[in-house]
Every structure is written in C-alpha cells, then in structure tokens.
N, C-alpha and C positions, 0 to 999 in steps of 0.2 A: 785534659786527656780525652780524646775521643773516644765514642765507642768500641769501633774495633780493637784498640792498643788498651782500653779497660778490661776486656777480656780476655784479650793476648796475655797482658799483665800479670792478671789471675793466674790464667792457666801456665802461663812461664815458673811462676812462684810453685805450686803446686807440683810442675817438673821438679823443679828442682829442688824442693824438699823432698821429696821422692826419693832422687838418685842420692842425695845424700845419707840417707837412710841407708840405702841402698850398700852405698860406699863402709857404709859400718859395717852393713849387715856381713858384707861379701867380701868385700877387698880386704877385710880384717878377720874374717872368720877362723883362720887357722891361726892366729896370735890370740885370739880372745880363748879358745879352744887347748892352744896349746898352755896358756897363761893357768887353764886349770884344770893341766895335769892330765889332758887327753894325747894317747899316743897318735900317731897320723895314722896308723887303719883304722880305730874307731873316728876319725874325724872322718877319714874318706868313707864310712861308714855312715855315718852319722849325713852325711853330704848326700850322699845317694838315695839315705832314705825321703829328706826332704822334697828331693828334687822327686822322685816317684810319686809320694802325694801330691805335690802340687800340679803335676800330670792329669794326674785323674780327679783332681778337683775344679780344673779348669773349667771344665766341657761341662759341669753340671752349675757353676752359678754363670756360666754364659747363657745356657737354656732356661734357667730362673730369670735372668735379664730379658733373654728374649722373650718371656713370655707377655710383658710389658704390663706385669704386678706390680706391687706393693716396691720391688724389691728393685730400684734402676742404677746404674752405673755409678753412678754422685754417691747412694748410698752403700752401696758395698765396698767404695773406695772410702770414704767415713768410718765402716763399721770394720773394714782392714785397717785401716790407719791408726785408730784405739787401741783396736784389739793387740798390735805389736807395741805402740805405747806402752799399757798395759805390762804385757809380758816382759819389756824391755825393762821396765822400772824392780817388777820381784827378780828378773836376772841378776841385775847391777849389786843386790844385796845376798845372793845366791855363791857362797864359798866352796864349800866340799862337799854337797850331794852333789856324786858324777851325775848319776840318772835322774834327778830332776833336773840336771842345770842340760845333759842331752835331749829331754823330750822337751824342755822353755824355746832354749835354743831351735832345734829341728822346729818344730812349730812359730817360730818367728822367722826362719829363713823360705820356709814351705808360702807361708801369708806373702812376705815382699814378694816373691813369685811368683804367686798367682795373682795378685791385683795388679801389675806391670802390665797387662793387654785391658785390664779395664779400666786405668789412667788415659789409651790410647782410643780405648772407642768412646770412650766421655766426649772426647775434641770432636769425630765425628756426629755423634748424635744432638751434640749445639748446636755444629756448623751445620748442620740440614735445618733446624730449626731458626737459622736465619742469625746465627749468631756468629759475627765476625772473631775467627782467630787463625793468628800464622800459627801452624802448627810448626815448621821447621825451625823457626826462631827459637820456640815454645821451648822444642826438642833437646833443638844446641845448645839453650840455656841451661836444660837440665844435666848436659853433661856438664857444662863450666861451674854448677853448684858443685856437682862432682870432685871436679879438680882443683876447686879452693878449699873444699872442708876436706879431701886427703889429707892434705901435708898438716895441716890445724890439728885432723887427728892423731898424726905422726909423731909430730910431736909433742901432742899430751902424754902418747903412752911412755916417754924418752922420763918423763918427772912422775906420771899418777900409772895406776893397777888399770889392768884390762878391763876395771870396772868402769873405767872412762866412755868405753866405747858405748856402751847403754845407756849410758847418761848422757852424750851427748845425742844419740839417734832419737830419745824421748826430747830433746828438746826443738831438735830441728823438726819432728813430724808434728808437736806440736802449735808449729806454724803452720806445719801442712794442714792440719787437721782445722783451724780457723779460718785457712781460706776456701776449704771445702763447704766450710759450712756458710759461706757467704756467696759461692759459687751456685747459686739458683737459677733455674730458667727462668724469664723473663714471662709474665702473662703476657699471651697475645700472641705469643711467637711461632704458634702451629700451624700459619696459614700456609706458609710455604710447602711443607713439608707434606702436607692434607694432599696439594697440587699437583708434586712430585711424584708422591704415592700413588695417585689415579695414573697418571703415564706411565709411571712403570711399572703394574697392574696391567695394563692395555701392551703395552710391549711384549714382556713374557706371557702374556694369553697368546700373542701372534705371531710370537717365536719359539712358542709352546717346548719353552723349557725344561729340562729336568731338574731336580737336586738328588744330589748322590749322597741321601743321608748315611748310609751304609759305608761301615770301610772298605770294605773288600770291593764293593761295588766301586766307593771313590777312588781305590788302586787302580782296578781294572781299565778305569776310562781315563784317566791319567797317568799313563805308565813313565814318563818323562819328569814329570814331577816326582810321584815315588823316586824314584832314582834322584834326583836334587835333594829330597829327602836325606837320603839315604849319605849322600856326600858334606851336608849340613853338618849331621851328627859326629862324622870324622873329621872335619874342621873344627866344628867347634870343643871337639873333645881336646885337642890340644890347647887352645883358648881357656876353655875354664880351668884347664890343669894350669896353666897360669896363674890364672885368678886366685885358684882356691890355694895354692904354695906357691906362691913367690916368694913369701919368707922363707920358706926351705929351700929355695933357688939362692936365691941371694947370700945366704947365712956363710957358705962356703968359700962366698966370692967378699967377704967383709962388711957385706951390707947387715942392717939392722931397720927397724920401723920408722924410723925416719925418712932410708932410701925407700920403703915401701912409699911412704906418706908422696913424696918428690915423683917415686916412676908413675904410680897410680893418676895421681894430679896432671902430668905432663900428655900422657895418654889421652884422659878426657877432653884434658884443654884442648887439643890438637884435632879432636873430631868436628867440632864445630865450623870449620871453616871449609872442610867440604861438606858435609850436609847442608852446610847454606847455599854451595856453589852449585850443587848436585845436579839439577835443571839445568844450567847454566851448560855442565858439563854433557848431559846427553844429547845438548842440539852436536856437538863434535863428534863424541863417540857412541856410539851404540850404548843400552843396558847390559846387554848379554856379553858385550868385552869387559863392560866394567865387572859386572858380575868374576867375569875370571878373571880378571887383574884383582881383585881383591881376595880371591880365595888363595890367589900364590904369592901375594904379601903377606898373608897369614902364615903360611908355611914360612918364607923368609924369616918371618917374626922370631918363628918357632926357631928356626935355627942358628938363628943369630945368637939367641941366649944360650944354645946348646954349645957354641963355643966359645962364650961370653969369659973373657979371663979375668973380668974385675968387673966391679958397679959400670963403669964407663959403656961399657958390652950391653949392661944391662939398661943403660937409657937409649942406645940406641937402637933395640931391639923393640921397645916401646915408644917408640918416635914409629914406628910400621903402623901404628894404630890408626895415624893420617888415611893411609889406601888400603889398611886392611876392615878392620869392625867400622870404622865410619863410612867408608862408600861400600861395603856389605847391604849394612841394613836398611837404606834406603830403594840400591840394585835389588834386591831379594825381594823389597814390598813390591817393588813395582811388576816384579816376574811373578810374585803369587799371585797381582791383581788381575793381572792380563793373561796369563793362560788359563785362569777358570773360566769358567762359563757362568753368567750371571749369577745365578743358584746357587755357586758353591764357593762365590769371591771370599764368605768369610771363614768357611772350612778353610777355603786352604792358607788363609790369615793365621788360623786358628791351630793348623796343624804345624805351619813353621815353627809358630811358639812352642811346639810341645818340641819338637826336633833338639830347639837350642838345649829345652830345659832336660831331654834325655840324654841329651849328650854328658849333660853336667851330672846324671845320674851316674853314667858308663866311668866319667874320671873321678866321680870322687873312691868309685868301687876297685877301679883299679892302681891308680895313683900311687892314692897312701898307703898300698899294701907294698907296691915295689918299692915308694920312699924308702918303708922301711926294709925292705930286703936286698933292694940295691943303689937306691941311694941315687940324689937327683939330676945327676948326670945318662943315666939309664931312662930315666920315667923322661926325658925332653928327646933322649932318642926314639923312643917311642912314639911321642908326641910328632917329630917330622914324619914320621912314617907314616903315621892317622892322617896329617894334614896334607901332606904331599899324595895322598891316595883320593881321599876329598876332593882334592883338585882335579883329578883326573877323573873320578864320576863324574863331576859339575860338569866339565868341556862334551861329555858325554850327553848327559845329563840334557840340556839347553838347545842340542841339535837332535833329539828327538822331535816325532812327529809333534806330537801335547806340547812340544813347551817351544817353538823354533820361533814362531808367530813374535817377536821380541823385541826387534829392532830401535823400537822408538818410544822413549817415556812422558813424552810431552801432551 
C-alpha cells in the first residue's frame, strides 16, 4: 500500500466509523427515545435542545483549534470519540430515569454534532502538510459504512431492546477511536505548509484583505449568502424531520425498524456515486444549477413520502437522496468556498454547518409537537411547504450580486 491510499485508508476507516455512530446516534434516535417511554414533543424537545448546544459550541472549540494549542483537530476528535463512548456505555444500562437518560442522550447527540466539521478540517490540515488523502472517496465511504450498519442495526432492534443501539455505536467508535490514535502527523511534514503560509501571507498583504469577524458585519457584505442561508435552514428542516421520524412516518404505512434499517441504508449507499462523479459532473453543468436541482429533489423527496401509500412510496422517496443531500453537499461547499473572500472561506464553511444544524433545532421543536397533535401526514405537509419555499430563496439566493460569481467548480 502506498502512501497516499495509507492515509486515505485511515482516514476512509475514521469516516466511516463516524457516520456509523452517526447512524445510531440519529437515524435511530426517535426508536431508542420512543423505546423508553419518551412522548414525541419531549423527543422533539429533547432534539432542539441538543442541536442548540451544539450551535454555540461549535465556533468556540473551532477558535480553541485555531489558536494552534495544545488543543488540535486529531484531539478533540479523540477526546469526542470517548467522551460519547463513554456516555454511550452508562446509557445502554440506563432503564427508567427519564431525565438522566434525556441529558446522556442530549449530550451524546449534541458531541456527534459538533465533532462532524472537525473530522473534515482534520483531512485538510494533513493535506497542507503534505499528506496525501482522497477526501471524496474518504467521504463516500463514510456514507457506505452508514448504509451497511443501518439495516445490521435494524435488525438487531427486530430480536434485542433499544439497548442495542448503544452498544453497538461503543463498538463501532471504538474502532474509530484506535485509528485516531494511530492517525499522527508525520515529523517533517511542515515544510510545505511553512511555504505556503509565506505566499499567502504576501498575497493578502497585497490584496489587503478583510475578515468579517463580526456577524452582522459578515451579513451585511454578504447579503446573498444570508439569504442561501436562510433557504438552507427550510430545506433542511424538512430533511431532518425525516431523519428524526421516520418511524412515525412509516408506522402508519406498516413499516417497522427494519424498513428503517433498509430506507436509511439505501439512502446512503446511493450517495456515493455522485459525490464521486461530482467534478466529473460540473465540467457539463454549472454548480449553481446543480445547487438548484438538488434543493427541488429535496422537496420531491418531501413529497413523495407525503403521498407515500405503503413502504414502497417510502423507498422511493429515499432513492431522491441520489440528487438531493448527495449533490447538495458537495454544490453548497463549493458555493461557500467561492463566494467568500479569502478571510472569511471558513466562516462561511463554518456558518453553513450551523444552518444545517439549526434547521434541526426548528424540526425537532416543531415536529413532535404536531406529531402529536396532528399526526404525520400533517408535519410532511408542512415539511413540502418549508422545502418548496427553500427552494425558491436558493434560485433567489445564488443570483445575487455576493453569490452569482459561481459558475465553475473545477
């Protein structure tokens, strides 16, 4: 094995114990929840809060990172990885306190959320230091870890207790967690980066740069982005309402954890074949079409389940995952990258992440309260509404002055 694919390797392994985790933490969250005896507005309660913390803890161990302490990406993905370990293991033994097993929980769903953008700036802070890794491969493989351990999970929960789920997320991360610990930079590998850092040093002095540490300042000079923003968070609100019930989607249409285990699984598998093509794809199309062909296969998505008359309805509603969240999140990086200005490429890296995860704030708060009040034919009419409005900021959105600039991802 060469160098480069020893690292890929790694870092593939890493993905994808990750998303599996991932896969517990999230895709099963309202079974593990419901399993003990939580109604769906304390879960979509319980959901919003996590996702609110992990908002506002983002931005403060990214400025701990950036200060370039004690404290670097390697390890706070380590000292994440543990730390839900850990908590995962007293959950799994954890029966009928409600409120410790909602602040274990909350606090284990809050951590996979926040270390998700510091798995991705790990690959870059290698790759500057001269260390070969595909990160798309890396990527795609983490969703395919995804979509083999669904249905494994699916159907443990069909024979064992919702305790399964915790037990198996500690065993998958603690793979993750050894190959983190063997994932070390290499001595010697700073020359590059030493290099780098003088020209681009010498650049922004000559292009006398700003950064727009400030929010209000960063709205104000990017008003087309806010607005993309802003169309993120009502896309993806119907997306995580997904996510976080689909068993209470399904349960009416005869599905059970197992169809979870199967839709979940087929979703992910199916991303990886355009995020690999994705290059491939913008020498033909533009970003900014791709961009909106994925935010109205989202909505599609949405609506296809809203008239979904059986499981069937429901796998092909998740089969949109192809052109909707797989050529999303690639299109979206490349529009955060390129309408910033030097200065602010990882704010606005950094602000997308918060979009998704406040979106997931907005569904879980509102969701599970109409669950319960009207029941989930209602909460997916909603959901087209949210995603179908989304889509029309976006087209908005993209043809502002800040954000037009777009055309070419290459």
């Amino acid at each position: 094995m060469d160098r480069g694919k020893f690292w890929t390797a790694r870092y593939a392994v890493i993905n994808a114990t990750y998303f599996m985790g991932f896969c517990g933490v999230h895709a099963y969250a309202s079974i593990f929840m419901l399993g003990r005896g939580f109604t769906n507005s304390q879960i979509g309660m319980l959901l919003a809060l996590a996702n609110v913390l992990s908002v506002l803890i983002q931005p403060v161990i990214a400025g701990m990172i950036d200060k370039q302490g004690r404290l670097t990406n390697r390890r706070a993905a380590l000292f994440s990885t543990a730390a839900i370990i850990v908590l995962s293991l007293v959950l799994s033994f954890v029966q009928r306190e409600k409120a410790v097993i909602f602040i274990i929980f909350m606090l284990i769903y809050m951590i996979q959320m926040a270390y998700q953008p510091i798995i991705i700036a790990m690959n870059f802070e290698y790759a500057e230091r001269g260390c070969s890794i595909n990160f798309g491969l890396a990527r795609g493989l983490g969703s395919v870890g995804f979509a083999v351990y669904s249905p494994i999970l699916g159907n443990l929960l069909e024979q064992h207790s919702v305790s399964v789920i915790h037990v198996g997320d500690c065993l998958v991360l603690t793979v993750g967690l050894l190959f983190l610990l063997t994932f070390k930079m290499p001595a010697g590998c700073e020359n590059s980066i030493l290099r780098s850092g003088e020209e681009r040093a010498d650049r922004e002095e000559k292009e006398q740069l700003v950064a727009h540490n400030n929010f209000f300042g960063f709205a104000r000079h990017y008003p087309g982005f806010m607005l993309f923003l802003t169309s993120v968070i009502l896309v993806f609100f119907a997306h995580n309402m997904i996510n976080d019930y689909l068993i209470q989607i399904i349960t009416p249409l005869g599905g059970t954890e197992k169809h979870i285990g199967y839709a979940t699984s087929m979703a992910a598998l199916i991303e990886l074949p355009t995020m690999a093509f994705f290059a491939r794809m913008t020498k033909k199309i533009s970003c900014e079409k791709l961009l909106i062909i994925s935010t109205v296969i989202f909505t599609v998505k949405v609506a296809l389940l809203f008239l979904a008359g059986g499981i069937a309805g429901v796998f092909v509603s998740q089969f949109c995952q192809i052109g909707a969240y797989a050529l999303f999140i690639p299109a979206s990086a490349y529009y955060a990258n390129i309408v910033m200005e030097r200065l602010d490429q990882v704010k606005g890296q950094a602000y997308l992440n918060c979009a998704i995860t406040l979106s997931g704030t907005f569904s879980g708060l509102i969701c599970g309260r109409v669950l319960d009040l009207a029941g989930p034919k209602a909460m997916l009419a909603g959901g087209v509404c949210a995603s179908a409005l989304g889509t029309i900021l976006a087209v908005l959105a993209v043809r502002k002055k800040k954000g037009v600039s777009f055309g070419c991802c290459n």
